[in-house]
C-alpha positions as CSV (number, residue, x, y, z in Angstrom):
1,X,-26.2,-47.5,-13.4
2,X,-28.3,-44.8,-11.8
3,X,-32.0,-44.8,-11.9
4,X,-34.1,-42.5,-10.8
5,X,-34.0,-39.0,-12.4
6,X,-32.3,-37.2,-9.2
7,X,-29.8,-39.5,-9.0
8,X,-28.6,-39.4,-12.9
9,X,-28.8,-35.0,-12.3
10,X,-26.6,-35.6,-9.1
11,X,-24.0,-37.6,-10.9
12,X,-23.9,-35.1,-13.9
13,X,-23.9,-32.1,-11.3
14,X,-20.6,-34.0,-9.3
15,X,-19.5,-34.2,-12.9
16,X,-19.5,-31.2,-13.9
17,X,-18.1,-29.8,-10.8
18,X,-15.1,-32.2,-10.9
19,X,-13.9,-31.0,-13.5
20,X,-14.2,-27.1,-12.4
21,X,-12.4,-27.8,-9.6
22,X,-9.6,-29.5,-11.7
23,X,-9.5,-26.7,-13.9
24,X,-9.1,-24.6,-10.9
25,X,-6.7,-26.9,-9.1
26,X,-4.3,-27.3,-11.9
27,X,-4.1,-23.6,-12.4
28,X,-3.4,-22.6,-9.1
29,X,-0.3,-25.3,-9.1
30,X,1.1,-24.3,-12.3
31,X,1.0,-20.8,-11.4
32,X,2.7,-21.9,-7.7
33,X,4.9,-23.6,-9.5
34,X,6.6,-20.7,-11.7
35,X,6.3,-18.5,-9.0
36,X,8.7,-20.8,-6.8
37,X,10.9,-21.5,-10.1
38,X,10.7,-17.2,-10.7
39,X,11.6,-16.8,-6.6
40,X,14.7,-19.4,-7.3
41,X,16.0,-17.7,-10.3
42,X,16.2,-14.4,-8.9
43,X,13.7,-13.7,-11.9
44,X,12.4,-10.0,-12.5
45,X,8.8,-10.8,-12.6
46,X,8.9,-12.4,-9.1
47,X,6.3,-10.3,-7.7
48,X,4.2,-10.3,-10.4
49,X,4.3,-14.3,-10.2
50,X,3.8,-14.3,-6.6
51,X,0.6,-11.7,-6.9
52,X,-0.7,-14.2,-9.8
53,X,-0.1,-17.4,-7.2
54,X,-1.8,-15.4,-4.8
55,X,-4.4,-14.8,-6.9
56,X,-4.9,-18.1,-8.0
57,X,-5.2,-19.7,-4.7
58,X,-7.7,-16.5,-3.3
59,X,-9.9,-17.5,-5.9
60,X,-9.8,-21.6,-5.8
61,X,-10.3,-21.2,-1.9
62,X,-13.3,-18.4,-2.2
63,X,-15.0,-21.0,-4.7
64,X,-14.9,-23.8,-2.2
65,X,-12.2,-25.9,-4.4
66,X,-9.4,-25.9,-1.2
67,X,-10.2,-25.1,2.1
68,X,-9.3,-21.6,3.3
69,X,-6.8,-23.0,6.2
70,X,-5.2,-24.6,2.9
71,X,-5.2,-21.5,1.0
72,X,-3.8,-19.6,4.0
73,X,-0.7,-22.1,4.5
74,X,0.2,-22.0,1.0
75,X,-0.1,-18.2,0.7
76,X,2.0,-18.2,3.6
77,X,4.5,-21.3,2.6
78,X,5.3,-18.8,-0.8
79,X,5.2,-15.2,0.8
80,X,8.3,-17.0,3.1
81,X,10.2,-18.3,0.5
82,X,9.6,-15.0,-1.2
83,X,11.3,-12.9,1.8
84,X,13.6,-15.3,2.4
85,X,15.4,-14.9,-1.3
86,X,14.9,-11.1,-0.6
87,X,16.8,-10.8,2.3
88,X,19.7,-13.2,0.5
């Protein structure tokens, strides 16, 4: 157990913060997720699930939850995918 009163704020700070970056984490892969399942089913709202992906992962890499070289592969990774079922 912690003592001093710096170290108990630190561990309820790292807290705290865990479980924003979850929140944000878990969003951005749900929302990957449908927008590949929307890409492979030749759904309507494709680009609007794309956009919302992109989104998603924009805004977990601008808060400092994924790196911005990670945010830029998997932007990337899902804009291919996305052309590649166009052209098809």
């Amino acid at each position: 157990m912690r003592k001093n009163k710096s170290a108990i704020k630190r561990a309820v700070q790292a807290e705290k913060r865990r479980l924003r970056n979850s929140h944000f984490k878990s969003t951005m892969k749900t929302k990957i997720k449908r927008a590949i399942g929307a890409i492979g089913a030749k759904d309507a709202q494709t680009e609007v699930m794309f956009k919302d992906a992109v989104s998603s992962i924009d805004k977990a890499s601008s808060k400092g939850v994924i790196h911005p070289n990670n945010a830029a592969r998997k932007i990337s990774r899902l804009s291919k995918k996305l052309h590649k079922s166009q052209q098809a």
